[in-house]
N, C-alpha and C positions, 0 to 999 in steps of 0.2 A: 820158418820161425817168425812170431809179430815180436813187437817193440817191447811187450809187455814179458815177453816172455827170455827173451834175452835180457833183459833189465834182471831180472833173478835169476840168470844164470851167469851172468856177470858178476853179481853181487858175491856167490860163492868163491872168488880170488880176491876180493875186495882189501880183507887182510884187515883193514879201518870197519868199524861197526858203527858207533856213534856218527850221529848226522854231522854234527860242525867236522869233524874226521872227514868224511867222506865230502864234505862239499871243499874241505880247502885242498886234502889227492885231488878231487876232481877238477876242480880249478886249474891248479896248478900243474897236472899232467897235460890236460888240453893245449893248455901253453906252448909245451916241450914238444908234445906231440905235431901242434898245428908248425909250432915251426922245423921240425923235421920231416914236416908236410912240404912245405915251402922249400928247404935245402933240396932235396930231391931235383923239384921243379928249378930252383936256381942254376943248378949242375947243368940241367937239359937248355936251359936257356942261354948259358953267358960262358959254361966249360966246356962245352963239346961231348959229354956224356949221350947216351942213349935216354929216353925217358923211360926209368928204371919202373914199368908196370908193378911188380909184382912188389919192390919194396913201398910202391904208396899205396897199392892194397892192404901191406901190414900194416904201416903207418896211418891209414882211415879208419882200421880196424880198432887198432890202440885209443884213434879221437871216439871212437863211438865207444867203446868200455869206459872212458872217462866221463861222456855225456850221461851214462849210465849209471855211474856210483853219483856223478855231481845229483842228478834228480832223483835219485834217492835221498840222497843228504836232506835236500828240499822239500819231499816228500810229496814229489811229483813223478806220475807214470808218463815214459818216454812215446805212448805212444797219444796222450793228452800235448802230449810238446808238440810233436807230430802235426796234430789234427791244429792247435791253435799259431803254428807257423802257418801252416797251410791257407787257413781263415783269413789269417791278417794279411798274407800276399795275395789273396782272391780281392780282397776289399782296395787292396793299394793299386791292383792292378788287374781290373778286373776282365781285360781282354786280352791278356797275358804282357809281358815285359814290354814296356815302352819309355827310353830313355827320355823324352821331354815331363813326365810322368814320376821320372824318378828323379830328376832334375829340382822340378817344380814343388814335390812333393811337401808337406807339414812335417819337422822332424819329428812328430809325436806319432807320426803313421809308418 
């Protein structure tokens, strides 16, 4: 399945139709989501848990349905997100990750 196509199959449990609808759930899921992204990994680091794989397979799952109704609200295809994260990290870093690079970097890049 591409970006584009999950994006409308997403949108079928969306529940919100109108865009400001769907862009403030998707906001504000993200949120909820990334930070029960983060509990997860908190547990594994500072409780003694196992790192619980499969519940932040759900919990990635949940951030990407959200990224998915949010770009629809916008009325933007996920997989145009995709393609221009990609661009913008080729250009910032163009011989892939280097911390003096992103240290140094223009905050506008």
């Amino acid at each position: 399945m591409d970006f584009n196509e999950y994006q409308q199959k997403a949108l079928r449990t969306a529940g919100v139709k109108d865009k400001d609808g769907l862009i403030l759930n998707g906001v504000m899921g993200l949120a909820g989501e990334s930070g029960e992204c983060i509990d997860i990994v908190k547990k594994y680091l500072f409780q003694g848990h196992t790192l619980n794989r499969e519940k932040m397979l759900d919990e990635l799952g949940d951030v990407l349905w959200y990224i998915a109704i949010t770009a629809e609200g916008l009325g933007l295809e996920m997989a145009d997100i995709a393609t221009y994260n990609i661009d913008k990290l080729t250009k910032r870093y163009p011989e892939g990750f280097e911390s003096t690079r992103s240290v140094k970097r223009d905050e506008g890049n």
